[in-house]
N, CA, C and O of each residue as an XYZ file, in Angstrom:
780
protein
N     100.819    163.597    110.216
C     102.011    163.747    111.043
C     101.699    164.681    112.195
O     101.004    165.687    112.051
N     102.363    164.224    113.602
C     102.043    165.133    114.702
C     103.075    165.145    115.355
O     103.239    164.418    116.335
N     104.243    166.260    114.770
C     105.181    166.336    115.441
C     104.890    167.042    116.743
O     105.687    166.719    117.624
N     104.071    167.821    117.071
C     103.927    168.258    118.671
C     103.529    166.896    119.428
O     103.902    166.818    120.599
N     102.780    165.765    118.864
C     102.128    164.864    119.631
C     103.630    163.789    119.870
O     103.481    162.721    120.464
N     104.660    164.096    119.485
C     106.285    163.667    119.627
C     106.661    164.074    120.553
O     107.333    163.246    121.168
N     106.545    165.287    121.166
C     107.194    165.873    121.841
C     107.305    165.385    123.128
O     108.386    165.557    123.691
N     106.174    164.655    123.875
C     106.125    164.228    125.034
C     107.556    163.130    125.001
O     108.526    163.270    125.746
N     107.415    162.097    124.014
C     108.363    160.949    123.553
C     109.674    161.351    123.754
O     110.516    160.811    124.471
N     109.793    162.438    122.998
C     111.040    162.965    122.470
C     111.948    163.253    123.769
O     113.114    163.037    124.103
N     110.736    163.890    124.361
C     111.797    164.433    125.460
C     111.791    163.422    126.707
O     112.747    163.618    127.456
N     110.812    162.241    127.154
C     110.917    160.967    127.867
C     112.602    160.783    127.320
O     113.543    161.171    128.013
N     112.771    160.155    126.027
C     113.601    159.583    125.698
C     115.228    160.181    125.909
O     116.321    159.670    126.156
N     114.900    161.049    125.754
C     116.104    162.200    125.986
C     116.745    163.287    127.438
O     117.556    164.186    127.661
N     115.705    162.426    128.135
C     115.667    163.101    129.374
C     117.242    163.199    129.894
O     117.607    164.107    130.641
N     118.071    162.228    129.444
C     119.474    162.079    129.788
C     120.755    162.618    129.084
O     121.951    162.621    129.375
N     119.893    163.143    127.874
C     121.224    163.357    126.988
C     121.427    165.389    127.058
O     120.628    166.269    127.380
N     122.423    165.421    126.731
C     122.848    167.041    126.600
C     122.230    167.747    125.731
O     121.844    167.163    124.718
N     121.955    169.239    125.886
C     121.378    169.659    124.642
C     122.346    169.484    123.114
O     121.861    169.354    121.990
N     123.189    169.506    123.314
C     123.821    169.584    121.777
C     123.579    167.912    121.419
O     123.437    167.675    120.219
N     123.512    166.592    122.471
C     122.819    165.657    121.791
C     121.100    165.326    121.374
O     120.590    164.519    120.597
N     120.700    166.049    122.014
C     119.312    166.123    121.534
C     119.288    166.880    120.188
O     118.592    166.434    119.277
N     120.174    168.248    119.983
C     119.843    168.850    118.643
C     120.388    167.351    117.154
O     119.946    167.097    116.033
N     121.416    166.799    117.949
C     121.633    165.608    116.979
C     121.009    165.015    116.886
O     120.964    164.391    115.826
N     120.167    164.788    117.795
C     118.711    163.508    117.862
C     117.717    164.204    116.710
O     117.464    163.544    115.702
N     117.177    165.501    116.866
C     116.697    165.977    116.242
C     116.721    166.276    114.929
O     115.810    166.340    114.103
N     118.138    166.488    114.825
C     118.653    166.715    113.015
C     118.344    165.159    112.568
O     117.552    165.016    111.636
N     118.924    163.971    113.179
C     118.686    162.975    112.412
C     117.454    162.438    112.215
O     117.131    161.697    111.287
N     116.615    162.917    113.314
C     114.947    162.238    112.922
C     114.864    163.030    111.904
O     115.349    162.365    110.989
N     114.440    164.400    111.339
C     114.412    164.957    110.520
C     114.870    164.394    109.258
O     114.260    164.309    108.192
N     116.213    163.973    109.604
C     116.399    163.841    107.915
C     116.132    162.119    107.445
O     116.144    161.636    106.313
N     115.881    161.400    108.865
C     115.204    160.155    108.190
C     113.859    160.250    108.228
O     113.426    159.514    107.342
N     113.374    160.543    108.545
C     112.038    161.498    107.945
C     111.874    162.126    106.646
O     110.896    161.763    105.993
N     112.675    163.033    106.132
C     112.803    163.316    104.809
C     112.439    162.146    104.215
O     111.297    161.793    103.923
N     113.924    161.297    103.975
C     113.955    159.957    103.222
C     113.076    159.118    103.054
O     112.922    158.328    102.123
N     112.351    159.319    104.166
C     110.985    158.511    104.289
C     110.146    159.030    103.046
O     110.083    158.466    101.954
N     109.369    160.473    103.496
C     108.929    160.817    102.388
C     109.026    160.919    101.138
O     108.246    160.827    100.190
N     110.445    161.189    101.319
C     111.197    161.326     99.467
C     110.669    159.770     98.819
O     110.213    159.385     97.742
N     110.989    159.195    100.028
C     110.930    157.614     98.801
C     109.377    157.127     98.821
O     108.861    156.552     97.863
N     108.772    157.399     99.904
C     107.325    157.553     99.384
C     106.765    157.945     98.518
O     105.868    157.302     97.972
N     106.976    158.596     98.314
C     106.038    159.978     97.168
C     107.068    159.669     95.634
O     106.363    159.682     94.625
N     108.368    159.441     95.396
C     108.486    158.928     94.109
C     108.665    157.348     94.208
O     108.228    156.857     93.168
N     109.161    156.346     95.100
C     109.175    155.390     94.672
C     107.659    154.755     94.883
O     107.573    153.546     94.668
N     106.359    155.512     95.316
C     105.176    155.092     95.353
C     104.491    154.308     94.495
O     104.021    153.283     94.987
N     104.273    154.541     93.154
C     103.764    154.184     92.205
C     104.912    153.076     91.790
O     104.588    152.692     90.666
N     105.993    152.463     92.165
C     106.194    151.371     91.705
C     105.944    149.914     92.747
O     105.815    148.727     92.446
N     105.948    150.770     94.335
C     105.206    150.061     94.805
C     103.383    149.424     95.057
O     102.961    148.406     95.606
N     102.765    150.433     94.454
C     101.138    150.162     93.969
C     101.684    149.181     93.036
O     101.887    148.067     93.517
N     102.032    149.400     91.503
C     102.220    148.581     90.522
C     102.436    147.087     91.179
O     101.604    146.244     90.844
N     103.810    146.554     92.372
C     103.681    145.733     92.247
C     103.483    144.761     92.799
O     103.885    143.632     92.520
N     102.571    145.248     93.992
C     101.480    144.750     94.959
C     100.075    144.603     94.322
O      99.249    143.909     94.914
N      99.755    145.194     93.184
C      98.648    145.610     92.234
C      97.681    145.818     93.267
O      96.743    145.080     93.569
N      98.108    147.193     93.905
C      96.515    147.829     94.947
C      96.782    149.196     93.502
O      97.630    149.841     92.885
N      95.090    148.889     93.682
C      94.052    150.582     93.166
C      94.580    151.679     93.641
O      95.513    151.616     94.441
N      94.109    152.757     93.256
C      94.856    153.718     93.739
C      93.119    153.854     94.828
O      93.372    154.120     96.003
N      92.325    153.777     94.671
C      91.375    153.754     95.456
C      91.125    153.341     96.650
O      90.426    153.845     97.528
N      91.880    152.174     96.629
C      91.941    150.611     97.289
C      93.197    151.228     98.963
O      93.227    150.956    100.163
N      93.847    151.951     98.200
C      95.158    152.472     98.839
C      94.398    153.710     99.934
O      94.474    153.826    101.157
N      93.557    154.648     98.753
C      93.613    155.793     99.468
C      92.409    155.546    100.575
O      92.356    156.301    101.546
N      91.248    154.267    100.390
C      90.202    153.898    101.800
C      91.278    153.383    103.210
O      91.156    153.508    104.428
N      92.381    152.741    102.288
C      93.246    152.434    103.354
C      93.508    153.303    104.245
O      93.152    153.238    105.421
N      94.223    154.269    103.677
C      95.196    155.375    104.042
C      93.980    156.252    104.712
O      94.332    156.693    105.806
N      92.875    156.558    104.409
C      92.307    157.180    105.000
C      92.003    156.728    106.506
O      92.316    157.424    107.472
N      91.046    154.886    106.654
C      91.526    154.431    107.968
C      92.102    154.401    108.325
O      91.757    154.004    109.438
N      93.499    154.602    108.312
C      94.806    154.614    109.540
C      94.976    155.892    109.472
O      95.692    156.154    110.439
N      94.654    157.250    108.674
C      94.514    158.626    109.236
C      93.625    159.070    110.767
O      93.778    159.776    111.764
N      92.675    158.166    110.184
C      91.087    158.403    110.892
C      91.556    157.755    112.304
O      91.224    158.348    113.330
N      92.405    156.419    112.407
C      92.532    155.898    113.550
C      93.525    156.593    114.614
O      93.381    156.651    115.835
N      94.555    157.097    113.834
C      95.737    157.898    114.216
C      95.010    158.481    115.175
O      95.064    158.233    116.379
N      94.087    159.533    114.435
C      93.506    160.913    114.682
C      92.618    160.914    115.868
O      92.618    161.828    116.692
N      91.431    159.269    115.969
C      91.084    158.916    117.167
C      91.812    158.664    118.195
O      91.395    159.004    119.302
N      93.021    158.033    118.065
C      93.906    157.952    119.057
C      94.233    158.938    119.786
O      94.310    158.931    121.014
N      94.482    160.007    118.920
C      95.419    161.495    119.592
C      94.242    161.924    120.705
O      94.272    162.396    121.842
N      92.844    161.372    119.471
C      92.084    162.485    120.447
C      91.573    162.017    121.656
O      90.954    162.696    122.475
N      91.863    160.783    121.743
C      91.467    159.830    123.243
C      92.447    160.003    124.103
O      92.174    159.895    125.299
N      94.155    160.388    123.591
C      94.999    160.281    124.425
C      95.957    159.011    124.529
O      96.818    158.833    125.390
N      95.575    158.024    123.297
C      96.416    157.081    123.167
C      97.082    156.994    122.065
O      96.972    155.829    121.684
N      97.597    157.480    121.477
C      98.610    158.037    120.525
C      99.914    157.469    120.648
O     100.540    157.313    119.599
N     100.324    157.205    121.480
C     101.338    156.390    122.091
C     101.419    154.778    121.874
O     102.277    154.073    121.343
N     100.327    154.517    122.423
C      99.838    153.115    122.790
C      99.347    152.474    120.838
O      99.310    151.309    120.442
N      99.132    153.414    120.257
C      98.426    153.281    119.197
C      99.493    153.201    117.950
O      99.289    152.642    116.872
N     100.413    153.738    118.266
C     101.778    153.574    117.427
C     102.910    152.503    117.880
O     104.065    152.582    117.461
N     102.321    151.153    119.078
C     102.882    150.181    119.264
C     104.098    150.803    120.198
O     105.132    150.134    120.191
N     104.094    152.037    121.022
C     104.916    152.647    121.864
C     105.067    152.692    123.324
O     105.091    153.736    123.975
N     105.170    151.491    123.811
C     104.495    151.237    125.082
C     106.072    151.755    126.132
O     107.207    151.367    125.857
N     105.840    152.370    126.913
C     107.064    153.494    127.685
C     108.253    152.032    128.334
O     109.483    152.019    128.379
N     107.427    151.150    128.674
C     109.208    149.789    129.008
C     109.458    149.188    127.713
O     110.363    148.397    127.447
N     108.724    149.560    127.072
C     109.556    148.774    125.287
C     110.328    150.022    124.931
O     111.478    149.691    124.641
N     110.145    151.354    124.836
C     111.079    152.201    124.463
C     112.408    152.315    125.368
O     113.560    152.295    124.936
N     111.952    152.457    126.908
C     113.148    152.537    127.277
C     114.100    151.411    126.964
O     115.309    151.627    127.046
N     113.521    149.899    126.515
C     114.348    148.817    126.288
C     115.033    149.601    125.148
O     116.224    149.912    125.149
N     114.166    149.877    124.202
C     115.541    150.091    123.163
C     116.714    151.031    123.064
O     117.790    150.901    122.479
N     116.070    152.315    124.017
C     117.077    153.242    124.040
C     118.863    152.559    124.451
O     119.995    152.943    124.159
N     118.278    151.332    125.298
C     119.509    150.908    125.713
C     119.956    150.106    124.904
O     121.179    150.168    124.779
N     119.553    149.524    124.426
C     119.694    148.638    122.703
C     120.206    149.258    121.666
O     120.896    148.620    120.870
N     120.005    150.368    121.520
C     120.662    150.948    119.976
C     121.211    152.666    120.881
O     121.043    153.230    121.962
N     122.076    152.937    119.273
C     122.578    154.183    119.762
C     122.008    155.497    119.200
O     122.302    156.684    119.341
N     121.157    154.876    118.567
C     120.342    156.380    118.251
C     118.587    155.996    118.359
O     118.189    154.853    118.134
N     117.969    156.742    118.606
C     116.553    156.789    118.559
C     115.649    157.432    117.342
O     114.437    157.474    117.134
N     116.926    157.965    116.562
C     116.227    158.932    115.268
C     115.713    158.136    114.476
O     114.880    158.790    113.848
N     115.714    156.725    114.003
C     114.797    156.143    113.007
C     113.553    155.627    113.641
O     112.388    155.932    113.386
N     114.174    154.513    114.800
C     113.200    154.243    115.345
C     112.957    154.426    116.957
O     113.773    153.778    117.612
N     112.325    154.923    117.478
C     110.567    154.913    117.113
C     110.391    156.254    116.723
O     109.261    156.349    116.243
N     111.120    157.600    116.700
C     110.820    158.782    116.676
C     110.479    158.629    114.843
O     109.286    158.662    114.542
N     111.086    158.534    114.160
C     111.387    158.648    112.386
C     109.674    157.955    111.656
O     108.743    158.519    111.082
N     109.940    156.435    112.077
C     108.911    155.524    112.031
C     108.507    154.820    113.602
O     109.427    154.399    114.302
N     107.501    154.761    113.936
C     106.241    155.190    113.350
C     105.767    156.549    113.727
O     104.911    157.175    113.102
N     106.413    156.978    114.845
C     105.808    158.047    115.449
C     105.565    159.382    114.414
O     104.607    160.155    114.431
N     106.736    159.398    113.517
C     106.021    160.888    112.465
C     106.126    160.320    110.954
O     105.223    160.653    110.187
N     106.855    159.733    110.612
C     106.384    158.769    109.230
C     105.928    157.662    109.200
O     106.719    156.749    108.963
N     104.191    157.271    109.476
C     103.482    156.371    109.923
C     102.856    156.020    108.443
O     102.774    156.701    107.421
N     102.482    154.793    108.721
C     101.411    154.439    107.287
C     100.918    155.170    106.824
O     101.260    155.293    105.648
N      99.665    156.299    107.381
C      98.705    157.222    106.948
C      99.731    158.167    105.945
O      99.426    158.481    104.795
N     100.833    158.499    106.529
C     101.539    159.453    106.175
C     102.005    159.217    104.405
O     102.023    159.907    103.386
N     102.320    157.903    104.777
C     103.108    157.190    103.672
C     102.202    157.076    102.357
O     102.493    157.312    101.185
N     100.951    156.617    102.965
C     100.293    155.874    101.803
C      99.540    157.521    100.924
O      99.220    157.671     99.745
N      99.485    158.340    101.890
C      98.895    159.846    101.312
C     100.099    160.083    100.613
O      99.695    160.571     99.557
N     101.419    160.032    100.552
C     102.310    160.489     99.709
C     101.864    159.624     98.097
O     101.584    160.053     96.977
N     101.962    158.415     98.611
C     101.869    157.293     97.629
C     100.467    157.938     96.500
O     100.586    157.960     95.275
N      99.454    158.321     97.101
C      98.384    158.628     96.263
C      98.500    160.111     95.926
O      97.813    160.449     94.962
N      99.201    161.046     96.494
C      99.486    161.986     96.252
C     100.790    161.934     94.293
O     100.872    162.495     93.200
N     101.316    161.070     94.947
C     102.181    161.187     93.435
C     100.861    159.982     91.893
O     100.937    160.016     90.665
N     100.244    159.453     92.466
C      99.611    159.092     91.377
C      98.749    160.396     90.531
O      98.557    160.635     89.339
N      98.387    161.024     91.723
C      97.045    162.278     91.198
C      97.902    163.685     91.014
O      97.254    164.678     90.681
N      99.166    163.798     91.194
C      99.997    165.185     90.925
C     101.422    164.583     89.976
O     102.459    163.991     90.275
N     100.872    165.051     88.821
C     101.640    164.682     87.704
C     102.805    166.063     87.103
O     103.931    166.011     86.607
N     101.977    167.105     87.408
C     102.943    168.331     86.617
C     103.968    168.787     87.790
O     103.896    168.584     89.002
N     105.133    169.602     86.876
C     106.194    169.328     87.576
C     106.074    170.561     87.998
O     107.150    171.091     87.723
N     105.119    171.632     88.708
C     104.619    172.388     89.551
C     104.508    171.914     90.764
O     105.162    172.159     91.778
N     103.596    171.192     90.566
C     102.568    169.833     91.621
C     103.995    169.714     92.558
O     104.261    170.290     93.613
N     104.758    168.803     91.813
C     105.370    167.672     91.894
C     106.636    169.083     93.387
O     106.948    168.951     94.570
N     106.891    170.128     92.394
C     107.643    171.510     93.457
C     106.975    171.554     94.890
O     107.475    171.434     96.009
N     105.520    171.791     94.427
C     105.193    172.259     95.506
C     104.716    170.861     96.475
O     104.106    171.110     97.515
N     104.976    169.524     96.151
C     105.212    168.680     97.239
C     105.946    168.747     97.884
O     105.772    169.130     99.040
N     107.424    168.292     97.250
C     108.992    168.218     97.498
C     108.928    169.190     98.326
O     109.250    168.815     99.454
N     108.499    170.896     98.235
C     108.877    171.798     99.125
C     107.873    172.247    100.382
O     108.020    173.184    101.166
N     106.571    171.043    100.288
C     106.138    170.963    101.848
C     106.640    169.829    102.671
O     106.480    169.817    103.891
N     107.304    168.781    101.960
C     107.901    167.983    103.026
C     109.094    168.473    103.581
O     109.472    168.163    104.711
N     109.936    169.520    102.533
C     111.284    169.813    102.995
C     110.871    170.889    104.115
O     111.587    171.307    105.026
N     109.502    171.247    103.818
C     109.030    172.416    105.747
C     108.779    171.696    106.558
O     109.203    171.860    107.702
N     107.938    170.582    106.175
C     107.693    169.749    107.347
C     108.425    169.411    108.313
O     108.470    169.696    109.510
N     109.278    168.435    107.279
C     111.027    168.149    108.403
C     111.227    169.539    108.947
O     111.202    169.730    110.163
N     111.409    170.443    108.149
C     112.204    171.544    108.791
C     111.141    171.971    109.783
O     111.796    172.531    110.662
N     109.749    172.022    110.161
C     109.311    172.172    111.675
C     109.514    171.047    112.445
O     109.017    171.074    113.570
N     110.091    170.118    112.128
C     109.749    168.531    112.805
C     111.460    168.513    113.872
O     111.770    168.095    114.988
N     112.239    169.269    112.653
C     113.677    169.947    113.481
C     113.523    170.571    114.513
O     113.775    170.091    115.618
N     113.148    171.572    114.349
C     112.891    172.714    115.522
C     111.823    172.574    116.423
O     111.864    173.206    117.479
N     110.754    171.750    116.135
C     110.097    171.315    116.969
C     110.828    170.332    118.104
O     110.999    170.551    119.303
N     111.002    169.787    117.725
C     111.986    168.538    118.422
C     113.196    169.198    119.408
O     113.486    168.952    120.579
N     113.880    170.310    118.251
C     115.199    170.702    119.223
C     114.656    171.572    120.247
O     115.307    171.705    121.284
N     113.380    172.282    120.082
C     112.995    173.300    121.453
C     111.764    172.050    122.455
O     110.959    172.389    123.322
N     111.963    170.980    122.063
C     110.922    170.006    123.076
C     111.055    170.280    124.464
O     110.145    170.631    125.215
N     112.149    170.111    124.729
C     111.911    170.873    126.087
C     111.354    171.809    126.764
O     110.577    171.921    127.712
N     112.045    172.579    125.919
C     111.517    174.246    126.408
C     109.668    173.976    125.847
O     108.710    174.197    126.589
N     109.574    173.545    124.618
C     107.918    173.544    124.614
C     107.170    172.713    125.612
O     105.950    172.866    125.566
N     107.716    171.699    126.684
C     107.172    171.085    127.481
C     107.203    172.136    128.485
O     106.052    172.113    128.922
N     107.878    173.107    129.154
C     108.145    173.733    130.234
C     107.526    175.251    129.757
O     107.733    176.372    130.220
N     106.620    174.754    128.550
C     106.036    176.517    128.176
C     104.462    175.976    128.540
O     103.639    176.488    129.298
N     104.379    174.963    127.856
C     102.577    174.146    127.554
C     102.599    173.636    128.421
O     101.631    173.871    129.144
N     103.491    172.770    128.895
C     103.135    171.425    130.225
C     102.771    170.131    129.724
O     102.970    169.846    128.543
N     102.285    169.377    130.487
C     101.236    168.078    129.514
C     100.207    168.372    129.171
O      99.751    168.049    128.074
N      99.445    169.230    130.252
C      98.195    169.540    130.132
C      97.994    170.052    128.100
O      97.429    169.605    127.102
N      98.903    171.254    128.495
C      98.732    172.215    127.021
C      99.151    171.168    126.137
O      98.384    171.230    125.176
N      99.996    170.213    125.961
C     100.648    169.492    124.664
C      99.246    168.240    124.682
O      98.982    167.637    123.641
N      98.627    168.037    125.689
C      97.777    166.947    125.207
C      96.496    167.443    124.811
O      95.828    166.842    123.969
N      96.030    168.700    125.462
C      94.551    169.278    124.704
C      95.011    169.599    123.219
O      94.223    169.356    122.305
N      96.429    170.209    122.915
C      96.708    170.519    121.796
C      96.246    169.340    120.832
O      95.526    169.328    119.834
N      97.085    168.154    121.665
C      96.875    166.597    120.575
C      95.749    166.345    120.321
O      95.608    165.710    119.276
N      94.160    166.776    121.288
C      93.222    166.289    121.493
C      93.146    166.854    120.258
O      93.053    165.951    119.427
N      93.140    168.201    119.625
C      92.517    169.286    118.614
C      92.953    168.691    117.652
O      92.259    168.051    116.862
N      94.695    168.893    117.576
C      94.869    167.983    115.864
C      94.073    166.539    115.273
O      93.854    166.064    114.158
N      93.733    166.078    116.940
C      93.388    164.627    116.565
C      91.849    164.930    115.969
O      91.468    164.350    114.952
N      91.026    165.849    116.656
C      89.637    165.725    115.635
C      90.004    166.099    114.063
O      89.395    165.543    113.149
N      90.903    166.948    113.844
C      91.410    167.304    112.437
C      91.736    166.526    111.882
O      91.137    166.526    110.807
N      92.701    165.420    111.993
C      93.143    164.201    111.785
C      91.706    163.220    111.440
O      91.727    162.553    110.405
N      91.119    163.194    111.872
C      89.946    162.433    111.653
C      88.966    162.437    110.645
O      88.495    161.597    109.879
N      88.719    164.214    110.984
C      87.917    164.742    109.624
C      88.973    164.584    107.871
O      88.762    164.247    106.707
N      89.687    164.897    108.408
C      90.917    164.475    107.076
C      91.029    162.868    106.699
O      91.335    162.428    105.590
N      90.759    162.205    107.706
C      90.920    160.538    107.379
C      89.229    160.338    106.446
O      89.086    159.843    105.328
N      88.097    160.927    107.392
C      87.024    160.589    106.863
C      87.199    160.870    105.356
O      87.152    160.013    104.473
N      87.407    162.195    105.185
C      87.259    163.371    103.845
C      88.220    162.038    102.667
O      87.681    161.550    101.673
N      89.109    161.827    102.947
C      89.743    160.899    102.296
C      89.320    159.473    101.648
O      89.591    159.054    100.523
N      88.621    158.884    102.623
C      87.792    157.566    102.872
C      86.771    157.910    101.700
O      86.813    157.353    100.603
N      85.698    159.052    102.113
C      84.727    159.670    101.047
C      85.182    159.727     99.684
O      84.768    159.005     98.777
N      86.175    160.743     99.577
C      86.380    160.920     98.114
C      86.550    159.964     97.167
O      86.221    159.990     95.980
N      87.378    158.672     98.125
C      87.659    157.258     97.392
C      86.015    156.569     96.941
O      85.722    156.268     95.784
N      85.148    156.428     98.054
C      84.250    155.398     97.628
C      83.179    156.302     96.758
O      82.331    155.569     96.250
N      83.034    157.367     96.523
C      82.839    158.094     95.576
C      83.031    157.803     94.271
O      82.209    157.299     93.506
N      84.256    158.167     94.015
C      85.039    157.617     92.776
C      84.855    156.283     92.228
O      84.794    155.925     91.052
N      84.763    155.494     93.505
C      84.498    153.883     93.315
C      82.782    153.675     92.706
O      82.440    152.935     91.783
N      82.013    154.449     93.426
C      80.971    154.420     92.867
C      80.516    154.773     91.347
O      79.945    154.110     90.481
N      81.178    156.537     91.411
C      81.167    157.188     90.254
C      81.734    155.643     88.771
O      81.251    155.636     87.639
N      82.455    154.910     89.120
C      83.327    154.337     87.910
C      81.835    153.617     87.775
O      81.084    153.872     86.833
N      81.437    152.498     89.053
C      80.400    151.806     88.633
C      79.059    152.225     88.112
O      78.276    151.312     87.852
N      78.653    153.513     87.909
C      78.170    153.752     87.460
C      78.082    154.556     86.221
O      76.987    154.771     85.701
């Protein structure tokens, strides 16, 4: 997830609305965002079951669309790469009355990568510690994904583009090494069984 790499979007999209409607824009991406995750991470494992993907199978997945994300950010197409092309958004802004599910909610911060790491995250965290200290990094997440969003402005008029896109460039090599690290551990395991 790259809620700073939103911010450019966020505030394109919003360029027209008042601040007290942007903080609404913001509360609601947030909390369909939550939902996203919430139902990722427990209804996960009944969706593996009944697609019958590996949990292996899932996490090489999930690791390529981390890894691709992460190339994207760091090329600068992050946008283009989440199917976000700037005359298809403005079409919809005029099409619907909110922007909080889509494109801000899905794909832009609850994207596949995101999803399918929840999904393998609840197969491999079973105790109900684990299980706390998930629930209570997604409930921070949203909660920076809030305040990130509601100060977008002001963080565009502190960083600029310049600062918000070298920023993206950085998460995006991180993003990458995290997609690889992921990819690894799976065909590992895959190996480890066959042998």
């Amino acid at each position: 997830m790259n809620p700073l790499g939103t911010v450019p979007v966020f505030v394109g999209l919003t360029e027209e609305n008042t601040q007290k409607e942007r903080a609404v824009i913001a509360f609601w991406t947030a909390i369909d965002v939550l939902a996203i995750l919430l139902l990722s991470f427990f209804a996960g494992t009944f969706i593996l079951s009944f697609f019958g993907i590996s949990l292996n199978a899932l996490k090489i997945a999930g690791g390529l669309i981390i890894a691709s994300s992460g190339f994207a950010l760091l090329t600068g197409k992050f946008r283009e790469h989440k199917g976000m092309k700037r005359d298809r958004i403005q079409e919809d802004i005029h099409n619907r009355e909110s922007i909080s599910l889509t494109p801000l909610a899905i794909p832009m911060l609850a994207g596949p990568g995101t999803i399918s790491l929840l999904i393998t995250y609840n197969q491999e965290y079973k105790t109900t510690q684990d299980i706390l200290i998930i629930v209570g990094a997604i409930i921070i997440v949203t909660l920076a994904i809030y305040f990130i969003l509601k100060g977008a402005h002001l963080i565009v008029k502190f960083l600029g583009a310049s600062g918000i896109n070298g920023l993206s460039r950085i998460i995006g090599f991180i993003v990458i090494a995290i997609g690889v690290e992921y990819i690894l551990s799976s065909v590992i395991a895959v190996v480890e069984s066959l042998l």
